[in-house]
C-alpha positions as CSV (number, residue, x, y, z in Angstrom):
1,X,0.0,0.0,0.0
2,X,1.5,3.2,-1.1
3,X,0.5,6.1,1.5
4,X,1.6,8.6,-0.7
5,X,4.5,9.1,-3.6
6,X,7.7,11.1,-2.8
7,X,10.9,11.8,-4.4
8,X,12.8,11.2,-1.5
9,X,13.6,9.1,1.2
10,X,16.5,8.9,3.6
11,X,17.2,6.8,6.8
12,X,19.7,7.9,9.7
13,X,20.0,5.4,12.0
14,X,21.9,5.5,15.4
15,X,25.1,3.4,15.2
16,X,25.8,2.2,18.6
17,X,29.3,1.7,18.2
18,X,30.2,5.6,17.4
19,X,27.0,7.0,19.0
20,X,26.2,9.1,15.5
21,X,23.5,9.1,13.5
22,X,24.5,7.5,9.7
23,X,22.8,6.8,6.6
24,X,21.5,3.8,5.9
25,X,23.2,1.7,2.9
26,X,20.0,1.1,1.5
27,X,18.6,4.5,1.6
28,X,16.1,5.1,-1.8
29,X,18.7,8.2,-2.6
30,X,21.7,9.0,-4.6
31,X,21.9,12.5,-4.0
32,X,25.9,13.8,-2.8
33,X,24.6,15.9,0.0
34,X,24.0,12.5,2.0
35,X,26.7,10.7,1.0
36,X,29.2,11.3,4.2
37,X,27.2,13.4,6.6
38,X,26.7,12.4,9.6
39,X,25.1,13.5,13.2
40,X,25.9,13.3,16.7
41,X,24.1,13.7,19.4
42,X,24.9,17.1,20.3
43,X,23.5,18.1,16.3
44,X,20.5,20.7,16.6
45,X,18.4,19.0,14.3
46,X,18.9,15.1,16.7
47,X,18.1,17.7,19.8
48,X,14.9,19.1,18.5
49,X,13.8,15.7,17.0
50,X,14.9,14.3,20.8
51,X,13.2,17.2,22.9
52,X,10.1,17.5,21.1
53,X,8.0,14.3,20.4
54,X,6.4,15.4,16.8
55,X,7.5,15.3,13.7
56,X,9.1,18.6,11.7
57,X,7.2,19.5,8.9
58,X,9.3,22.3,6.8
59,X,7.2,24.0,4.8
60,X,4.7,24.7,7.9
61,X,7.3,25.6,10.6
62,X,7.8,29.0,11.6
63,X,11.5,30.5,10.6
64,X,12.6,30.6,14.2
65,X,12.4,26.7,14.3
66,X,14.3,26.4,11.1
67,X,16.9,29.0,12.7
68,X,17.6,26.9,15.6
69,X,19.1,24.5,13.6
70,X,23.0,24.5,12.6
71,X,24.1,26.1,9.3
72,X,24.8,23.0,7.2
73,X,21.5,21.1,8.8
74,X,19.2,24.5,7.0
75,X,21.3,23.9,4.2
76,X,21.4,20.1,4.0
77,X,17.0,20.1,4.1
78,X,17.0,23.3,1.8
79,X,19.1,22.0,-0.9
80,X,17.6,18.3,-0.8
81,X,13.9,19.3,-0.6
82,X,13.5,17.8,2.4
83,X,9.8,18.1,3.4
84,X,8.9,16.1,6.6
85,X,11.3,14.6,9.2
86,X,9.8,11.7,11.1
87,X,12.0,11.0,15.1
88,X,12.7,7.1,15.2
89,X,11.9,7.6,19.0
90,X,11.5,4.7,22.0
91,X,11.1,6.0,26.0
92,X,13.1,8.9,25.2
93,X,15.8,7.0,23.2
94,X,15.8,8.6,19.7
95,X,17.4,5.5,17.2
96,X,16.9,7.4,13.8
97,X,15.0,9.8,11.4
98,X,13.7,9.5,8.6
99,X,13.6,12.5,6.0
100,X,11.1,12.7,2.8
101,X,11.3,14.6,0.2
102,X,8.3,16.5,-1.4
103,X,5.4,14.6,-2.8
104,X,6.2,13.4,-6.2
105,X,2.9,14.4,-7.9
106,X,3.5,18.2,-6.9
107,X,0.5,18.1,-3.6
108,X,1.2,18.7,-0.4
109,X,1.1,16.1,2.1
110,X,-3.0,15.8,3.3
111,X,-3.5,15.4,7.1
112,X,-4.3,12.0,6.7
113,X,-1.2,11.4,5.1
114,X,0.5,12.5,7.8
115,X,-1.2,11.0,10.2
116,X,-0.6,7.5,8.6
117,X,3.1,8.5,8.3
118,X,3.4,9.1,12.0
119,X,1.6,6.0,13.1
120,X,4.1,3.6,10.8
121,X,6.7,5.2,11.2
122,X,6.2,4.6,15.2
123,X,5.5,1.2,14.5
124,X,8.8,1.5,12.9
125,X,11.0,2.8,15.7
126,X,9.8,-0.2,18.0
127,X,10.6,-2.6,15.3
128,X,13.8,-1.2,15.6
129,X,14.2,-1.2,19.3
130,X,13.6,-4.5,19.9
131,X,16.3,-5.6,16.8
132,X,19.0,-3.1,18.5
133,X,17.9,-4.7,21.8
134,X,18.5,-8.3,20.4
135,X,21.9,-7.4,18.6
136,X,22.9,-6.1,22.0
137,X,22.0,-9.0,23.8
138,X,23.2,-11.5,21.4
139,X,26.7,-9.5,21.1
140,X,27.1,-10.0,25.0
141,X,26.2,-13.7,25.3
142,X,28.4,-14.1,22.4
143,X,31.6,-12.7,24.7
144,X,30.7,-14.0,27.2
145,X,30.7,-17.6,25.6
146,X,34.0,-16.9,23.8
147,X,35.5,-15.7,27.1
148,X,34.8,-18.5,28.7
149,X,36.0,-20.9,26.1
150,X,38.8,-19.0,25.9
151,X,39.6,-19.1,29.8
152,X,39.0,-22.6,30.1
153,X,41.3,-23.8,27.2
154,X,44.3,-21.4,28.4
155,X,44.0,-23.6,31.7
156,X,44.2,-27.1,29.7
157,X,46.7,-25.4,27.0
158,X,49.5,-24.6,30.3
159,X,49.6,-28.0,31.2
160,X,49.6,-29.9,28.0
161,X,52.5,-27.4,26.4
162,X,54.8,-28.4,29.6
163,X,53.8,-32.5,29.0
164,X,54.6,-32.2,25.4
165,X,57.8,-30.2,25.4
166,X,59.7,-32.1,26.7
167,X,59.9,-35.1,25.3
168,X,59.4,-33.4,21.8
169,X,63.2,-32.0,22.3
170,X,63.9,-35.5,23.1
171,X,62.5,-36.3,20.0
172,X,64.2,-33.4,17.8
173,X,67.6,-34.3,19.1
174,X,67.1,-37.8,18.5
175,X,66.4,-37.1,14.8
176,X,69.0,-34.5,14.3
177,X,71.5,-37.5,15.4
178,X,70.1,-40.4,14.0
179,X,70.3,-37.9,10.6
180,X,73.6,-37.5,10.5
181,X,74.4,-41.6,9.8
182,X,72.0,-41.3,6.6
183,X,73.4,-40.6,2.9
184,X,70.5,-42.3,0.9
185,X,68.7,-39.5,-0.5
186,X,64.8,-40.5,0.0
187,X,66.0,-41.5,3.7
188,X,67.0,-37.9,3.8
189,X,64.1,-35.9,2.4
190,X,62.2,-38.5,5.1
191,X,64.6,-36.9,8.1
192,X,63.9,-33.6,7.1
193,X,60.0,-34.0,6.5
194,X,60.2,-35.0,10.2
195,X,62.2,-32.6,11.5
196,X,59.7,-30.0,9.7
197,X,56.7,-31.6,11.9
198,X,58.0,-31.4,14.9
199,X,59.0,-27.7,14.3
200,X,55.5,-27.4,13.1
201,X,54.5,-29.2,16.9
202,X,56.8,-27.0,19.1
203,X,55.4,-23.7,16.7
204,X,52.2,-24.7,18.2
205,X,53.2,-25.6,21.6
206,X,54.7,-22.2,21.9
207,X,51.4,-20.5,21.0
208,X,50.0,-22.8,23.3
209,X,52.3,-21.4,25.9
210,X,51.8,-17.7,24.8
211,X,47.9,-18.4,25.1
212,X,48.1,-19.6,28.7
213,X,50.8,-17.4,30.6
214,X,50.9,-14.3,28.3
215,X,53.4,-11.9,29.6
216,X,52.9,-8.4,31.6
217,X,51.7,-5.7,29.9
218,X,54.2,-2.9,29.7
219,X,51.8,0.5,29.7
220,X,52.7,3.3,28.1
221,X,51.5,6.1,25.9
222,X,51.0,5.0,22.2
223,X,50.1,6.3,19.2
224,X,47.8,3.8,17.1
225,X,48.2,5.7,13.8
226,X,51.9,5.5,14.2
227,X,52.0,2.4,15.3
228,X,50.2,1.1,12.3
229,X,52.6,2.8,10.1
230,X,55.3,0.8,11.9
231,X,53.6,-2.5,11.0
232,X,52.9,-1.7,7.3
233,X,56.5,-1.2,7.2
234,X,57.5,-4.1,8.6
235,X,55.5,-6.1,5.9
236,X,56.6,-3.4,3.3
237,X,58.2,-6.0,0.4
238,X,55.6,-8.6,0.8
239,X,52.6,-5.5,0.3
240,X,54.8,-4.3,-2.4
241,X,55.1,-7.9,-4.0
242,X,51.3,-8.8,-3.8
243,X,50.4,-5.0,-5.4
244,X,48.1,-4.6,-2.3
245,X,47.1,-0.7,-2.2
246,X,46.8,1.0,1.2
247,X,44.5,3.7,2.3
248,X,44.2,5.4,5.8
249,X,40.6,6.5,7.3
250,X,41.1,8.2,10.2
251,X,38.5,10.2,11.4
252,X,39.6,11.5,14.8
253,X,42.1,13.7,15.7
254,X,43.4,12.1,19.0
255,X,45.1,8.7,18.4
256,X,46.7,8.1,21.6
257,X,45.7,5.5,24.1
258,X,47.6,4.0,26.7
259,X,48.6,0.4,25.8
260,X,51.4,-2.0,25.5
261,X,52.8,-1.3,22.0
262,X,55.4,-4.4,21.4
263,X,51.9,-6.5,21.8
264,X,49.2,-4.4,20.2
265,X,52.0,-4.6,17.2
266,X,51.6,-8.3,17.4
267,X,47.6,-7.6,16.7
268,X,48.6,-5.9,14.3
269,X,50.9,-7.6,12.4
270,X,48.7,-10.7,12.5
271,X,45.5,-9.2,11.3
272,X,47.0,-7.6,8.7
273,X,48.8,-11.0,7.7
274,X,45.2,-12.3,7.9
275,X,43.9,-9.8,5.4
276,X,46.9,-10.3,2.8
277,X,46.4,-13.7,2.8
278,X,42.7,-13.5,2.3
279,X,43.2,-10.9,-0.7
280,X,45.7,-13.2,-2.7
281,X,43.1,-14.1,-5.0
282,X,41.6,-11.0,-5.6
283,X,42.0,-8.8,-8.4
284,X,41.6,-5.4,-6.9
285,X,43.9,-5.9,-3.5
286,X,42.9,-3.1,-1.1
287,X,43.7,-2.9,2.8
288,X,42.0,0.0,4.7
289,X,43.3,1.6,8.1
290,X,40.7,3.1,9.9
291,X,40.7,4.8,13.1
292,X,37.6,6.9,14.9
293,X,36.1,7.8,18.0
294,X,33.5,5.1,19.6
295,X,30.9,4.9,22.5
296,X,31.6,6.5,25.5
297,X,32.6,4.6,28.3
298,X,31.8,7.5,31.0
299,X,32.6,11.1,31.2
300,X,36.3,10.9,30.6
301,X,36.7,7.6,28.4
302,X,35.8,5.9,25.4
303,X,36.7,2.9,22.7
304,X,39.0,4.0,20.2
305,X,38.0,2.1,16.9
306,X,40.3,0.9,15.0
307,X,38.9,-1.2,12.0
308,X,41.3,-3.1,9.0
309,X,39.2,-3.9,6.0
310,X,40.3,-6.5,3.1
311,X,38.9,-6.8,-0.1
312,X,39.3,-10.8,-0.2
313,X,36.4,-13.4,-0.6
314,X,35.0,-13.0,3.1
315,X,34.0,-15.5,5.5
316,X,31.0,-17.5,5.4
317,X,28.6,-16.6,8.4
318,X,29.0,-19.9,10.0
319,X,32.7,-19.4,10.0
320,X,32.7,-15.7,11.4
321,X,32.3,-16.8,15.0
322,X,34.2,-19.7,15.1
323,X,37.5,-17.2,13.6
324,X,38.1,-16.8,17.7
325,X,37.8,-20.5,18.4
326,X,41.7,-22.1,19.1
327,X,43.2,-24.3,16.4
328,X,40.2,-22.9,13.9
329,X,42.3,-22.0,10.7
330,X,41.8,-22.5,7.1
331,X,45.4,-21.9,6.4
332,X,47.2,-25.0,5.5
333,X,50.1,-24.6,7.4
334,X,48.3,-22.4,10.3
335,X,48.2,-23.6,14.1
336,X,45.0,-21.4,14.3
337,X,46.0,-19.8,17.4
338,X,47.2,-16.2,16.3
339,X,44.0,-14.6,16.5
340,X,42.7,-16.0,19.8
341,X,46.0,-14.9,20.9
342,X,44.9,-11.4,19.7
343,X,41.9,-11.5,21.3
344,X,43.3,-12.0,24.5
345,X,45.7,-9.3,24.5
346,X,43.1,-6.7,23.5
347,X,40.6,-8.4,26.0
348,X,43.7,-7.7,28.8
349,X,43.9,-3.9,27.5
350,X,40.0,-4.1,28.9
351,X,39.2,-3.6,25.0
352,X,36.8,-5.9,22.6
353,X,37.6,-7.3,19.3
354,X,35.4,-8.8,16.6
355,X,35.0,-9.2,12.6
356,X,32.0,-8.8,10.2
357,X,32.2,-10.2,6.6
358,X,30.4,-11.3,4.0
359,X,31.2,-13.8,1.8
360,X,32.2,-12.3,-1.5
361,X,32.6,-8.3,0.5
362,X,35.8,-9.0,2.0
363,X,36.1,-8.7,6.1
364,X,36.5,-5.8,8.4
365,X,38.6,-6.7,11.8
366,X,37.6,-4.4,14.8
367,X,39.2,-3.2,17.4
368,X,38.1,-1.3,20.5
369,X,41.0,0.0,23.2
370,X,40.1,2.1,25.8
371,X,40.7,6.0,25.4
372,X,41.0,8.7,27.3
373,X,39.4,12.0,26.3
């Protein structure tokens, strides 16, 4: 049922993770002025919307309203024909707007129209509640689960690394002497294929051993942006040898959080191995960098988001959550430990860490660390 036609419809919905209001993907609008503006909380136009529980109908609203809001925000609904704005609003919590343009077949909007809007578009806002609610929920069961997992396994994983290496350099040495008395060549290539698996056992065993008893962090003042400039270095020839192109996106001005650097480089460096590997099939090889504010934590502190972005294949939706899981890999040499390894040195800086993908959209590794403002 069409309730009536307009030439415009946009969406801004409250993104949890930066507490600003962005446009939805899906928006039915191609028009620039949209494209990368954003709003915060503080934006006149979210206060009004959150302050006063109606709708803002342009054309009917005195210039003193239109005044009130910023410069860019009279501009922005000027320019775009922006007609009615409709709060997204739940017990005082406003999740979103939405903003129509001017009916297509040249009418004004009838009272019933309006009316109709305002009802679904209520509806609307509790439909959307209830999914934000659910995301929320589900995202903290999730961590608690994989925390847990994790916890237990580091206990099993101390004991089992001690039991096995020992008697794996028993093993090595034996080999390495045994070796030396063999000149057929097959009986060679044979020692050596060996001596490759039980360097392959004791590159596990020491991950094992950096899971369980990871060391102290050293605290300090770091700069994320530099530090990521650091790590692309360090992997400078291979990025230069795969043709993988680089681009920064940072969107905040203050950088710095207090962290241990020689580990959060180890993040890093292993998430950014990750997303090489995942792009060596690719045609168009692209890494992204991104760095922005997030939620507030309380009145001094936030997350500091830092996001790395690959343009590979993705991971299939079943896979995503099991990425975290010990000894999960699809490498074919991988031990499958480097990113729960990762996860629990952010999880020690009291930050989070997850990934979103889509298979065939590539895969966007994020990172929150603790900030403070």
């Amino acid at each position: 049922m069409q309730i009536s036609p307009v030439n415009r419809i946009v969406v801004y919905l409250l993104n949890s993770e930066t507490e600003t209001y962005v446009r939805t993907e899906k928006a039915q609008d191609d028009n620039e002025l949209f494209r990368h503006i954003h709003f915060t909380p503080h934006s006149k136009l979210v206060n009004w919307l959150s302050v006063n529980d109606t709708f803002f109908h342009v054309s009917h609203s005195s210039s003193s309203v239109m005044s009130y809001f910023s410069q860019m925000e009279q501009e922005l609904i000027r320019e775009a024909g922006v007609e009615l704005i409709f709060p997204l609003k739940v017990i005082n919590r406003l999740n979103g707007f939405i903003l129509l343009g001017k009916c297509s077949d040249g009418n004004d909007f009838s009272g019933q129209e309006i009316d109709l809007l305002n009802l679904l578009f209520h509806q609307a806002a509790f439909a959307i509640e209830n999914t934000a609610l659910h995301e929320e929920q589900s995202a903290r069961i999730r961590k608690m689960y994989r925390a847990d997992r994790l916890a237990l396994l580091g206990q099993l994983a101390a004991g089992a690394a001690h039991e096995i290496r020992n008697p794996l350099t028993a093993i090595r040495s034996t080999i390495q002497y045994l070796g030396k008395g063999v000149h057929d060549p097959d009986k060679l290539e044979m020692v050596d294929e060996l001596m490759d698996e039980v360097d392959r056992i004791n590159k596990i065993v020491q991950g094992l051993l950096s899971f369980s008893k990871p060391s102290e962090l050293e605290m300090a003042r770091v700069d994320i942006e530099q530090l990521l400039q650091q790590t692309l270095v360090l992997l400078n020839n291979a990025i230069i040898r795969q043709q993988i192109g680089i681009t920064f996106d940072i969107l905040v001005k203050n950088t710095v959080v207090t962290a241990d650097a020689s580990q959060l480089k180890q993040v890093f460096l292993n998430v950014i191995l990750n997303a090489m590997e995942a792009m060596e099939n690719s045609e168009n090889k692209l890494l992204t960098l991104g760095i922005e504010a997030g939620r507030s934590l309380d009145y001094q502190s936030r997350y500091l988001l830092i996001s790395i972005t690959d343009s590979g294949n993705g991971i299939e939706p079943g896979d995503v959550e099991n990425i975290f899981n010990p000894f999960y890999t699809t490498k074919k040499d991988g031990t499958g430990l480097g990113l729960p390894i990762s996860y629990g040195i952010i999880n020690r800086h009291g930050g989070e860490m997850d990934i979103n993908s889509q298979p065939g959209k590539g895969a966007t590794v994020i990172i929150r660390l603790p900030q403070t403002i």
